[in-house]
PAZAPA-4460 file (N, C-alpha, C; in steps of 0.05 Angstrom, whole numbers, plus 32768, in hexadecimal, padded with zeros to 4 digits):
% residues 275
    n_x    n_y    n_z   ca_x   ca_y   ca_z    c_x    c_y    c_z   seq   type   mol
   8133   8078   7E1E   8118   8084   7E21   8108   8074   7E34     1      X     A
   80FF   807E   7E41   80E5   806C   7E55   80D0   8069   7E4D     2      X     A
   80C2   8065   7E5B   80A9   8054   7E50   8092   8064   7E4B     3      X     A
   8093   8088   7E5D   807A   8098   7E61   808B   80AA   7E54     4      X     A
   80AA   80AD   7E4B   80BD   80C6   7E43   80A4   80D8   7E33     5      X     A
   80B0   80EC   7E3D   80A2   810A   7E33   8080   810D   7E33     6      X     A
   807E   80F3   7E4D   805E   810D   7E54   8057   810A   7E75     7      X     A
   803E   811F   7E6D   803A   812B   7E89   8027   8116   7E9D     8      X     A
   8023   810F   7EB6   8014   810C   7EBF   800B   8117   7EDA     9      X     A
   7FF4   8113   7EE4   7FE4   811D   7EF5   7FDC   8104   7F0C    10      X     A
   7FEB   810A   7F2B   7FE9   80FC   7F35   7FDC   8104   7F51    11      X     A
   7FC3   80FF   7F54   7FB8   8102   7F73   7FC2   80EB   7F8D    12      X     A
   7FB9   80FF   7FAA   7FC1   80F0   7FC0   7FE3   80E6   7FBC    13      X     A
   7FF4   80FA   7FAC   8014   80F7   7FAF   8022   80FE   7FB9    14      X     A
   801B   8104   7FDA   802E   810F   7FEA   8044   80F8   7FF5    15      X     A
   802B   80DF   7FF5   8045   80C1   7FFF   8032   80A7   7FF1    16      X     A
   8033   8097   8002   8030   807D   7FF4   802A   8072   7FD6    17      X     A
   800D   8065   7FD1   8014   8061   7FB5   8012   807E   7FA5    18      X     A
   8009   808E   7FA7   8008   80AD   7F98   8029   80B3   7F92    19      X     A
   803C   80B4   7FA5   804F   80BC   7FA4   805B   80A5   7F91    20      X     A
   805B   808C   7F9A   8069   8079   7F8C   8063   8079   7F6B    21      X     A
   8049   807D   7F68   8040   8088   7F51   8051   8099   7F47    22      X     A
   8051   80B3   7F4C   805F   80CA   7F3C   8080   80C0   7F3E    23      X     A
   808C   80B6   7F4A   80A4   80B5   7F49   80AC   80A3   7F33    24      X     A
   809B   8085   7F2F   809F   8071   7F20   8098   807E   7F09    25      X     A
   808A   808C   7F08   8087   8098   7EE5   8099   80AE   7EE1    26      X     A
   80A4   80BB   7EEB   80B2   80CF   7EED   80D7   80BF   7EDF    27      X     A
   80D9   80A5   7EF0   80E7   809C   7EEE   80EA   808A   7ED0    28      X     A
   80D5   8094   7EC7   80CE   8084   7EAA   80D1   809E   7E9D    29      X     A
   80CF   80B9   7E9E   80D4   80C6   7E8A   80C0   80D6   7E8B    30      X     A
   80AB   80DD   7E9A   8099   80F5   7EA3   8096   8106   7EB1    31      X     A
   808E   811F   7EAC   8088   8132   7EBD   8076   8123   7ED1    32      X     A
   806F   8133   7EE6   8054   8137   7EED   8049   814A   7F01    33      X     A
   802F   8146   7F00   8021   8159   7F18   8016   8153   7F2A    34      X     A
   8021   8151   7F44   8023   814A   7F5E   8009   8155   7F73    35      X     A
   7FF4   814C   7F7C   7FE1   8157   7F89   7FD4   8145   7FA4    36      X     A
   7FD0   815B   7FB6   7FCA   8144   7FCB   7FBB   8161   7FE0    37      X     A
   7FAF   8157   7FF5   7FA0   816D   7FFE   7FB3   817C   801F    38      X     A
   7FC0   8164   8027   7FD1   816E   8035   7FCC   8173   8050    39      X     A
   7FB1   8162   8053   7FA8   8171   8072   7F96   8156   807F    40      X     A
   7F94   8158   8093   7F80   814C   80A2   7F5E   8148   808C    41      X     A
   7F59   812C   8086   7F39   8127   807C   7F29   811E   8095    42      X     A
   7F0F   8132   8099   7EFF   8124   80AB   7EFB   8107   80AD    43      X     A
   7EF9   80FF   80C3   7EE8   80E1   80C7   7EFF   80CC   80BC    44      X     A
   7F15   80CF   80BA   7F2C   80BB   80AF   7F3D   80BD   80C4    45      X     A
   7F4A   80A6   80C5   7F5F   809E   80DE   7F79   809C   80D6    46      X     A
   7F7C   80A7   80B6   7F96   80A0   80AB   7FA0   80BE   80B8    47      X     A
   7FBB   80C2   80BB   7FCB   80D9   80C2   7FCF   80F0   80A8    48      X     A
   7FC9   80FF   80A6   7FC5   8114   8093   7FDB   8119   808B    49      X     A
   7FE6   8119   8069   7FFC   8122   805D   8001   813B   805E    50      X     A
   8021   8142   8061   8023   8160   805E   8025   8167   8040    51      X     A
   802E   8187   8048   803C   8199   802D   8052   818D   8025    52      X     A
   8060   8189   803E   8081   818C   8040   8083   8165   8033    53      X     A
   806E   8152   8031   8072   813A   8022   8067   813C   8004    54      X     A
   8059   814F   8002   8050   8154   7FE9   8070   815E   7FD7    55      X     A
   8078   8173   7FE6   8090   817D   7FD0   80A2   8166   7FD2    56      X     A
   80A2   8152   7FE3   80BB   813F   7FE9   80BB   812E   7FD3    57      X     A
   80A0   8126   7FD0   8095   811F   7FB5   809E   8122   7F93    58      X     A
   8099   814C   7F96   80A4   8155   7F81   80C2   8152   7F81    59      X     A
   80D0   815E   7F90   80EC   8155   7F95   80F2   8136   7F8E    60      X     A
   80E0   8124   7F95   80F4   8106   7F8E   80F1   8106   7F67    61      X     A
   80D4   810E   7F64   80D1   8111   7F41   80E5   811D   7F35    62      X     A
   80F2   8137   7F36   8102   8143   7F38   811E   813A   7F38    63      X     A
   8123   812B   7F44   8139   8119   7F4A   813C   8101   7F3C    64      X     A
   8126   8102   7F28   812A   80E5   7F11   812A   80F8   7EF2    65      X     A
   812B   8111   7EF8   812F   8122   7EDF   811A   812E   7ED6    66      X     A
   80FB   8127   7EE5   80E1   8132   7EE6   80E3   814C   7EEA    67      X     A
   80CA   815E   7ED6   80C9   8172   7EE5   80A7   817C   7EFE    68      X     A
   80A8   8177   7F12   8093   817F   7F23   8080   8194   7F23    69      X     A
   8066   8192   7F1F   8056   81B0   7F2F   804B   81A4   7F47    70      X     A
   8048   81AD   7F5C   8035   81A4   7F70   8021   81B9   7F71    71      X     A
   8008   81AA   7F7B   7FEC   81AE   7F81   7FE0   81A3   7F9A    72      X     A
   7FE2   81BC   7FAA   7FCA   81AD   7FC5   7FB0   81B6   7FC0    73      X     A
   7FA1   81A2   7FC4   7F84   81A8   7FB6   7F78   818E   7FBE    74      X     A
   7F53   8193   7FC4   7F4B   817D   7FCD   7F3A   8178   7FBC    75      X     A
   7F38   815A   7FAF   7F2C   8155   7FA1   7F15   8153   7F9B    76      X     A
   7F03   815A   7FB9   7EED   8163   7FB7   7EDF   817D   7FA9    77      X     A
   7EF6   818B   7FAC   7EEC   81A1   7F9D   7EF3   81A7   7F7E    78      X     A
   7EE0   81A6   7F70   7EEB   819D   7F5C   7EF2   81AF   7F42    79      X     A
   7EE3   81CE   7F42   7EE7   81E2   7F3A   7F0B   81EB   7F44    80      X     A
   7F12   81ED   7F62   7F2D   81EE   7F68   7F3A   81DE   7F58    81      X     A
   7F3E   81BB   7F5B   7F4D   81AF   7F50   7F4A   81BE   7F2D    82      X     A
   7F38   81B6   7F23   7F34   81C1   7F06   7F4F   81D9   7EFD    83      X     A
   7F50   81F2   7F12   7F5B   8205   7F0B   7F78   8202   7F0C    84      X     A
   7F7C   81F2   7F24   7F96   81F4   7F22   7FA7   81D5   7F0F    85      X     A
   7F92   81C6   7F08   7F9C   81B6   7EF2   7FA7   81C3   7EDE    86      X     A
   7F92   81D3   7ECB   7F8C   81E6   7EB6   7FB5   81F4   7EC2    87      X     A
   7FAF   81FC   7ED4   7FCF   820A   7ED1   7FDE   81FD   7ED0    88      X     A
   7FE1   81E0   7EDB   7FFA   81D3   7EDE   8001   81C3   7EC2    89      X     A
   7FEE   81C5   7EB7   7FEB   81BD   7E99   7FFC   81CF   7E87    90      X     A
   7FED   81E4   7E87   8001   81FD   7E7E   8016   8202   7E80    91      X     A
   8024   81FD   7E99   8044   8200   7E9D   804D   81DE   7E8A    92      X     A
   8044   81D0   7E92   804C   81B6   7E8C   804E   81B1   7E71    93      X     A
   803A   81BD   7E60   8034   81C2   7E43   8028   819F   7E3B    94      X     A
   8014   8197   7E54   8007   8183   7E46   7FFC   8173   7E5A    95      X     A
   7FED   8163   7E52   7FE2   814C   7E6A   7FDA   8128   7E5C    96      X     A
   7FEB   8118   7E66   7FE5   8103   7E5E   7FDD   80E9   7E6B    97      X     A
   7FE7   80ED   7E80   7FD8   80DB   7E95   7FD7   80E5   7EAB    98      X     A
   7FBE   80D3   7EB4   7FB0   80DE   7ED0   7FB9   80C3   7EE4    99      X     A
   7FB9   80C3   7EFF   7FB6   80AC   7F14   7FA8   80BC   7F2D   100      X     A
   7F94   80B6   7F28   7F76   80BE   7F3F   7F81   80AB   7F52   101      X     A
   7F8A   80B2   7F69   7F99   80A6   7F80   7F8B   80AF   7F94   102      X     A
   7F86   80C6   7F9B   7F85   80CE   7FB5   7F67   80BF   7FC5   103      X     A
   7F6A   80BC   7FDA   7F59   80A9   7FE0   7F58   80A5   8002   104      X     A
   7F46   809C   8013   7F45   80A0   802F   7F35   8082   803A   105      X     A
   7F3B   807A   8057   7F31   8067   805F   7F26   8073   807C   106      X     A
   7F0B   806C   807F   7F0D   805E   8097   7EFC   804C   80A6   107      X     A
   7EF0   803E   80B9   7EE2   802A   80C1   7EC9   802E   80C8   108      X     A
   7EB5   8018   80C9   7E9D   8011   80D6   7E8A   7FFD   80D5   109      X     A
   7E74   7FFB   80DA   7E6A   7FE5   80CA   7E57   7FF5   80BE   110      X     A
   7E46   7FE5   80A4   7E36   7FFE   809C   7E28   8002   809C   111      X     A
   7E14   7FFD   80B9   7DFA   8008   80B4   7DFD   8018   80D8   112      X     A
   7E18   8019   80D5   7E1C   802E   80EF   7E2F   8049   80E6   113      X     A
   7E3B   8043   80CC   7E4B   805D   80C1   7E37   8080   80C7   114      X     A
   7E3E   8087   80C7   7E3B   80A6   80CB   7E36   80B2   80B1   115      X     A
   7E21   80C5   80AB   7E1D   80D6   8095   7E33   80DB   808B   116      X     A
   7E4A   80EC   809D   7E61   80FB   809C   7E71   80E2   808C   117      X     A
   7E76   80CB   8097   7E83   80BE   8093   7E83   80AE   8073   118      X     A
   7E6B   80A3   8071   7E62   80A5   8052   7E5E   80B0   8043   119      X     A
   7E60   80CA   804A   7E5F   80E6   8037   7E7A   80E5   802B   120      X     A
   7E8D   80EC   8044   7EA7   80FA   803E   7EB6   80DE   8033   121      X     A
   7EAF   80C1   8033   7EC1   80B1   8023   7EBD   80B6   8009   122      X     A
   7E9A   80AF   7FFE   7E99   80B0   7FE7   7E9E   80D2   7FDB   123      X     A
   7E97   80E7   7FE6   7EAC   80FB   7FDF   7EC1   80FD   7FD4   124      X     A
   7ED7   80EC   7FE0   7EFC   80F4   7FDF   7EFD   80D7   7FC8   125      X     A
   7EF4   80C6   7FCF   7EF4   80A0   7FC2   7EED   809D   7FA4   126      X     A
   7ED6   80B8   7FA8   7EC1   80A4   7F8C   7EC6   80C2   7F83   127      X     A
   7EB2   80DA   7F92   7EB5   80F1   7F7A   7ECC   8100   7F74   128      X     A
   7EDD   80FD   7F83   7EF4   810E   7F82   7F0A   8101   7F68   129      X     A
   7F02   80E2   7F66   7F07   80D2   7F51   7EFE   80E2   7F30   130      X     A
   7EEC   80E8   7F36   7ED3   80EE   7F1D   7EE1   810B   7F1D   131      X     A
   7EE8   811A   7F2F   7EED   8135   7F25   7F07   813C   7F17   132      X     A
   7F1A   8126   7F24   7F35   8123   7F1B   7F3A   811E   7F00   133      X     A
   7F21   8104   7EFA   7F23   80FF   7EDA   7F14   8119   7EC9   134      X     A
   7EFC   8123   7EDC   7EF0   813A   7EC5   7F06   8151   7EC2   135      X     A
   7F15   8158   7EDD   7F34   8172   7ED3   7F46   8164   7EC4   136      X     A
   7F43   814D   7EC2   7F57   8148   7EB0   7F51   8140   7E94   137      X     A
   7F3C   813A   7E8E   7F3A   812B   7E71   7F3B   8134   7E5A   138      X     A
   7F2C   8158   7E5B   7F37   8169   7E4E   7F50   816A   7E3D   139      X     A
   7F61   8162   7E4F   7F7D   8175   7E4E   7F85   814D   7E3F   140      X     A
   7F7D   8135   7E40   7F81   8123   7E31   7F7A   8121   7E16   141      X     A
   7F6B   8138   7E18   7F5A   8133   7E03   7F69   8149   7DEE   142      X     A
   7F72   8157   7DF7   7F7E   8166   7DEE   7FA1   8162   7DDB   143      X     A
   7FA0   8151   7DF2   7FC3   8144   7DE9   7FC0   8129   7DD0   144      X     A
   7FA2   8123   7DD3   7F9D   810C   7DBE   7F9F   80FD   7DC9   145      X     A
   7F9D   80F1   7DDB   7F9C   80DB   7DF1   7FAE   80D9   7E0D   146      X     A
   7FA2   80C1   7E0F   7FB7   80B7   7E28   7FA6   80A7   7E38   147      X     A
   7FB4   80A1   7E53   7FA9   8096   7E65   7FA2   8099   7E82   148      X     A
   7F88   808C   7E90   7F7D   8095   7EA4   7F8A   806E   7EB8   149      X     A
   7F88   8077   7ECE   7F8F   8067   7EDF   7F80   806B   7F01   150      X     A
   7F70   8064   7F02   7F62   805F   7F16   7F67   8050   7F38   151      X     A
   7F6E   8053   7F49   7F7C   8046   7F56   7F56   8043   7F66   152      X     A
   7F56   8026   7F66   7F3F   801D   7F77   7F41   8010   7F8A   153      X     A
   7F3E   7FE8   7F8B   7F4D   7FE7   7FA5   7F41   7FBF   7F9E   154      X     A
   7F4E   7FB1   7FB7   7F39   7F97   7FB7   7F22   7F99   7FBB   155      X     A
   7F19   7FB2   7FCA   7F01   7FBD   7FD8   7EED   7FBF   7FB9   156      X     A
   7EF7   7FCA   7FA7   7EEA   7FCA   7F85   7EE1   7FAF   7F7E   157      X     A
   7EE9   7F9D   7F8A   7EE5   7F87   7F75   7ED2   7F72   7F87   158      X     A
   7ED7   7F71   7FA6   7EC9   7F60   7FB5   7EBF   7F73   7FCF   159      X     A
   7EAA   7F65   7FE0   7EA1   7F75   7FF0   7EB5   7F70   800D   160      X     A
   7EBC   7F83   801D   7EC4   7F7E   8030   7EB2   7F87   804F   161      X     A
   7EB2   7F81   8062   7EAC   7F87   8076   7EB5   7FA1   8088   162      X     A
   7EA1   7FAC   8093   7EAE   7FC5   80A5   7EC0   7FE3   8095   163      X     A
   7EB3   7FD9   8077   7EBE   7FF1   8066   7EAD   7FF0   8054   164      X     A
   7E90   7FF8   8056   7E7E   7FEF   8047   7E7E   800C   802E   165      X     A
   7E8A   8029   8041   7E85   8043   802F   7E9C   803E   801B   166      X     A
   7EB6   802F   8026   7ECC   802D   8018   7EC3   801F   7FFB   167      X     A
   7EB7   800A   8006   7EB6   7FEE   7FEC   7EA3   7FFD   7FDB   168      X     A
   7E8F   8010   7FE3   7E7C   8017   7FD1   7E84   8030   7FBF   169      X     A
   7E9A   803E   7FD0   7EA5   8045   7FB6   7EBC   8046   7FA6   170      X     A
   7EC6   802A   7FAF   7EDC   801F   7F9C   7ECE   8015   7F80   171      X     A
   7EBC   8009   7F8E   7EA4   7FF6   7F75   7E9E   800A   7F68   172      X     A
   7E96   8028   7F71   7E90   803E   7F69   7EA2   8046   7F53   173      X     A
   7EBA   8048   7F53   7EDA   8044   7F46   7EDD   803D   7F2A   174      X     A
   7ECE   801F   7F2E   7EC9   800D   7F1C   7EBB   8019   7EFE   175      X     A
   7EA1   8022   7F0D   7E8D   8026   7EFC   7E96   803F   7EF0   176      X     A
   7EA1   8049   7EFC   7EB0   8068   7EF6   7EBE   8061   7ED3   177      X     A
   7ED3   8052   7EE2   7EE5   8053   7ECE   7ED4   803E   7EAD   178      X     A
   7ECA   8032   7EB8   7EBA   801E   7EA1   7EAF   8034   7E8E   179      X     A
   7EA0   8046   7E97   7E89   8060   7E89   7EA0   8078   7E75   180      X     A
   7EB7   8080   7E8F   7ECB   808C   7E83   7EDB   8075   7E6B   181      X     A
   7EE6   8069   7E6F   7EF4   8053   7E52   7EDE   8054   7E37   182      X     A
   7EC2   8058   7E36   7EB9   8056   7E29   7EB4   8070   7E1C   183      X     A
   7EB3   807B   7E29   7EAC   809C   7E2A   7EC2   80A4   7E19   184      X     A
   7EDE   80A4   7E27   7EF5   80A8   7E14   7F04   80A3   7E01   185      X     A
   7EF6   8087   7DF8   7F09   8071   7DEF   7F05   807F   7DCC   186      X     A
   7EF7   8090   7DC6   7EFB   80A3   7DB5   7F0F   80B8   7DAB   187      X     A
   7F19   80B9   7DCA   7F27   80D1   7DC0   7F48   80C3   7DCB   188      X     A
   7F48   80A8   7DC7   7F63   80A1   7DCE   7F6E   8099   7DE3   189      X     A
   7F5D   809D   7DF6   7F5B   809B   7E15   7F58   8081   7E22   190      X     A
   7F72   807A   7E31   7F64   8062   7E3E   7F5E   805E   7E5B   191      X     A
   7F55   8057   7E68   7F3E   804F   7E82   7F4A   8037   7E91   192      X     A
   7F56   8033   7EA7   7F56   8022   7EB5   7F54   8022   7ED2   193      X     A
   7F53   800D   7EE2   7F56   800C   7F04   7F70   7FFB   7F0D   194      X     A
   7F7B   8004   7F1E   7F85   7FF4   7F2A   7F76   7FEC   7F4C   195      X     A
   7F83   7FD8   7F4D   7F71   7FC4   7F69   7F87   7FB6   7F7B   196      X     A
   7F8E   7FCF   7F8F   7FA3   7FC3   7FA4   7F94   7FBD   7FB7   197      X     A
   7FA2   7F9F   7FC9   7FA1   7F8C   7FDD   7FA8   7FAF   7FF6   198      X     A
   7FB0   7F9F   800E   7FBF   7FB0   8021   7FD5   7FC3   8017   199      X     A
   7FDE   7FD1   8012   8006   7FE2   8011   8003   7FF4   8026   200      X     A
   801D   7FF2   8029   8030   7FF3   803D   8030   800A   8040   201      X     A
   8017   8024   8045   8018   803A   8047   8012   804A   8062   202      X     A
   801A   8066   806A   7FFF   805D   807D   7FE5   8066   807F   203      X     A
   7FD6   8064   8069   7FC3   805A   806C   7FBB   803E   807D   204      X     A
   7FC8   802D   8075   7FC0   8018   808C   7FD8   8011   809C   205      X     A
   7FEF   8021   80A0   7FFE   801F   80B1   7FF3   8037   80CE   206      X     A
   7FE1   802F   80DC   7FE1   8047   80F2   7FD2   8035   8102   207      X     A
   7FD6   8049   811B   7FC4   8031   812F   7FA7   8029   8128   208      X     A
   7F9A   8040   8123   7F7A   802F   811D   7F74   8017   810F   209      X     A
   7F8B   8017   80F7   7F81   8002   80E1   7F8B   7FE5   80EC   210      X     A
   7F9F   7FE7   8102   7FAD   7FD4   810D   7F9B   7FC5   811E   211      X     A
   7F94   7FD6   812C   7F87   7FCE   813E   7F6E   7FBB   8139   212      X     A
   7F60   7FD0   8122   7F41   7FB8   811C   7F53   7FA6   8105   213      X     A
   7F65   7FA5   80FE   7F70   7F80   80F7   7F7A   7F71   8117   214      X     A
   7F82   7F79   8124   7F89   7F74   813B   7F77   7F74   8159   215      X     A
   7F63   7F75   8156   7F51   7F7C   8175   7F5E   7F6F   8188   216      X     A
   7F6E   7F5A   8185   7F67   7F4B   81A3   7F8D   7F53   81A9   217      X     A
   7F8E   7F6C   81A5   7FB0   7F77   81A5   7FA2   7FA0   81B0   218      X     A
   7FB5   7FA2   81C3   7FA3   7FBE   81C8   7FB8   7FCC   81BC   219      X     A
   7FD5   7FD4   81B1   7FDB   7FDA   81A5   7FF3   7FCE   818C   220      X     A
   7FE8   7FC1   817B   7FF4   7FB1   816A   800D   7FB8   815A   221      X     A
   8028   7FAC   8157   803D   7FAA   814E   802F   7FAB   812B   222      X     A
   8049   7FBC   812A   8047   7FB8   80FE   8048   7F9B   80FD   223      X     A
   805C   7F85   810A   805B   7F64   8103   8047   7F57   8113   224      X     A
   8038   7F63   8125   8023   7F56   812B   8007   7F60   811F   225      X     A
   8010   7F72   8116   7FED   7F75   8100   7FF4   7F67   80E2   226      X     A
   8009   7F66   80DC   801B   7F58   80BD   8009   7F3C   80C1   227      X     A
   800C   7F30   80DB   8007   7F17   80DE   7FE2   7F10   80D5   228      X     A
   7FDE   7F25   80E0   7FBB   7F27   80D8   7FB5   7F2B   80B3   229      X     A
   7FC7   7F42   80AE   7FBD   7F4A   8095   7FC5   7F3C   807E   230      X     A
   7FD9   7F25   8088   7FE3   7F09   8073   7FCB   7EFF   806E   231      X     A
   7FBA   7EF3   807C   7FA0   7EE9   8075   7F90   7EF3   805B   232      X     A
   7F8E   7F0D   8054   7F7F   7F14   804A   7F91   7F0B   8028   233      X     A
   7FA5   7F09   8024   7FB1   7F00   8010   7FB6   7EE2   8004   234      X     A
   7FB2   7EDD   7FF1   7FBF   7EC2   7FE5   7FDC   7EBB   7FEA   235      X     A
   7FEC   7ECE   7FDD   8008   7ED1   7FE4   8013   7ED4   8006   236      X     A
   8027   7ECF   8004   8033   7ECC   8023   803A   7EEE   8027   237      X     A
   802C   7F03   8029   8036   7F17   802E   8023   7F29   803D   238      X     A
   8022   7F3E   804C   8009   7F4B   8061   8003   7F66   804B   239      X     A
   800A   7F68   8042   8013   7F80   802C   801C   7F82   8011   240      X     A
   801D   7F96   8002   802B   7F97   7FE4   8039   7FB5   7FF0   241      X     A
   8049   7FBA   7FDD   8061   7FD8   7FE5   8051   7FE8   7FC2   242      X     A
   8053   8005   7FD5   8040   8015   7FBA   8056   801B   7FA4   243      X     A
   806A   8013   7FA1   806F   800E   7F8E   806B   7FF9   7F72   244      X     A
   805D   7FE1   7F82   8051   7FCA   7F74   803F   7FD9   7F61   245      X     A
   8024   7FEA   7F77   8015   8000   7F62   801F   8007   7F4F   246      X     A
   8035   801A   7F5A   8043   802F   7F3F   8048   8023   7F2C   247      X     A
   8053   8004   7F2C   805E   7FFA   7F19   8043   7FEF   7EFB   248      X     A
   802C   7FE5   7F0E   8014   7FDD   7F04   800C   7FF1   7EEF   249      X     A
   800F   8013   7F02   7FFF   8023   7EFA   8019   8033   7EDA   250      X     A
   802C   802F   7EDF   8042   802F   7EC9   803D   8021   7EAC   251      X     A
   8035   8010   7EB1   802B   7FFA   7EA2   8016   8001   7E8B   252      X     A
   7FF7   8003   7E9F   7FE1   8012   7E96   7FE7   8027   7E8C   253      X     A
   7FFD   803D   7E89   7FFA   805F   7E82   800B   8050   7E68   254      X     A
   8027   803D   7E68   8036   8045   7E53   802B   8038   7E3B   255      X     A
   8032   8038   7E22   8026   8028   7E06   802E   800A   7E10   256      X     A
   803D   8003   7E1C   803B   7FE1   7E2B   8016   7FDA   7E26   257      X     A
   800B   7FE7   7E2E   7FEF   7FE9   7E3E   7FDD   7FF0   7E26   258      X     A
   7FE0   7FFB   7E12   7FDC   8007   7DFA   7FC0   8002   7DF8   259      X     A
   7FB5   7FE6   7DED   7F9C   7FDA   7DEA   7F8B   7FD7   7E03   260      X     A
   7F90   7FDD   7E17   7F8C   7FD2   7E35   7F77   7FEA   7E3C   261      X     A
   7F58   7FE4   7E3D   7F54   7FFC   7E4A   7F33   7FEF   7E5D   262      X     A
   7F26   7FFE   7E67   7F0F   7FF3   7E7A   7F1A   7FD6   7E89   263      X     A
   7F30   7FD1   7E8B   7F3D   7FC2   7EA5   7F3A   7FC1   7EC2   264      X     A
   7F35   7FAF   7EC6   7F40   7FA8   7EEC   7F59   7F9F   7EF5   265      X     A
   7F68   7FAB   7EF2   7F86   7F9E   7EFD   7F85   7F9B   7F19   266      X     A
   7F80   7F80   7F24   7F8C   7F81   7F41   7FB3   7F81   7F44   267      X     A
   7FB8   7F85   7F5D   7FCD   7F84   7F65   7FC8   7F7B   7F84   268      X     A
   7FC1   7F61   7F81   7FB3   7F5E   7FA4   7FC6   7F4A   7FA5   269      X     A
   7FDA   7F37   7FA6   7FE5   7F25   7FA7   7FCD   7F03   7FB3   270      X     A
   7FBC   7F06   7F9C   7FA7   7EF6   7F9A   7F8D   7EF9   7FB4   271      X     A
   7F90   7F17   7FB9   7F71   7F1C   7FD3   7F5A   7F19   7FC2   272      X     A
   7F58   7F23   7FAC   7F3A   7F1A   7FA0   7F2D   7F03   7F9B   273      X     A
   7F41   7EF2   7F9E   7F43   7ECE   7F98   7F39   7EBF   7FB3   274      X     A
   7F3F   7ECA   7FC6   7F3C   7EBD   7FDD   7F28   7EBE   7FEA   275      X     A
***
């Protein structure tokens, strides 16, 4: 038996990195799940837009650990959409027990030069799309008699960083989220946590933009010559964590391992908040 055997979860931003690593590592424990990601180009972000065709790749790898898949493209801004097609994927699934609010967007500035657009549409996708994910889903926890919520926030949650001022404000945002929700639920069986990744190896910060502002004085920077920059930001000797490190964190937090564990900060920074 695994560790999540015989329940469902709900996983945003799972077309690849930690979203995906997410659903597969629990899948691989003994869960369904439901796979969601928006699938397209987000304004004002430099990350390269997930497809369809990685969303089902997604369902397919779940699938392939004996999972059974629904996918959902849906943006988490909207939150009546997501709502509806949860409510169904629930229905086929015949339940809902954990959530991992993943989906999530970066991009740069300093902040008192960011753009309306730009601070809008982070805390949009970052902070409320967070809040809508847990309101379509809590219901349906509440319903099953508990379970657990998993928050994916960031180092950006815990300390301030530079030149990501919309990011940090609503990772911190994240924070307070999940603190209000743990208390909120902790009635009905429910538990509340964050996780808090350093760099991974996604690309999100694998593309040229992100390379580059670790890199300025490089006009177009090597994966081992921006590695060399983004070691710094860690305690550990490493430029990065692999989103499976997440999945494993976030495995943790959903199964009864985690049982008593709830309004948590789990980092997974290989000591960035320390430094």
């Amino acid at each position: 038996m695994g560790r999540v055997a015989g329940k469902v979860a709900l996983v945003t931003g799972a077309a690849r990195g930690i979203g995906r690593a997410q659903a597969v590592r629990l899948a691989e424990e003994g869960a369904d799940v439901i796979v969601v990601d928006i699938c397209r180009h987000i304004e004002t972000t430099v990350t390269p837009p997930a497809s369809r065709e990685e969303l089902e790749e997604t369902a397919r790898l779940v699938e392939k650990q004996g999972g059974r898949a629904t996918v959902i493209v849906a943006d988490v801004r909207e939150r009546d959409e997501l709502a509806a097609a949860v409510d169904a994927a629930v229905v086929r699934l015949g339940g809902l027990d954990i959530v991992c609010a993943t989906a999530g967007i970066t991009s740069k500035g300093a902040a008192v030069e960011l753009t309306d657009e730009a601070w809008d549409t982070m805390l949009d996708v970052n902070l409320t799309g967070v809040w809508a994910t847990c309101a379509a889903a809590a219901p349906h926890l509440i319903d099953s008699g508990g379970g657990a919520m998993v928050l994916t926030s960031s180092i950006a949650g815990l300390r301030g960083l530079p030149g990501v001022a919309h990011y940090t404000a609503a990772k911190h945002g994240v924070v307070g989220l999940m603190r209000s929700l743990a208390k909120e639920l902790a009635p009905h069986g429910i538990r509340v946590n964050t996780v808090h990744p350093t760099n991974v190896d996604t690309p999100m910060i694998q593309n040229a933009a992100v390379r580059s502002s670790f890199r300025p004085d490089l006009a177009e920077p090597t994966r081992e010559e921006f590695a060399v920059a983004a070691r710094t930001m860690n305690m550990l000797p490493v430029p990065w964590v692999e989103p499976r490190d997440i999945a494993n964190a976030t495995l943790f937090l959903a199964s009864d391992e985690a049982r008593y564990i709830t309004a948590a900060t789990l980092a997974v920074d290989a000591g960035a908040t320390q430094i």
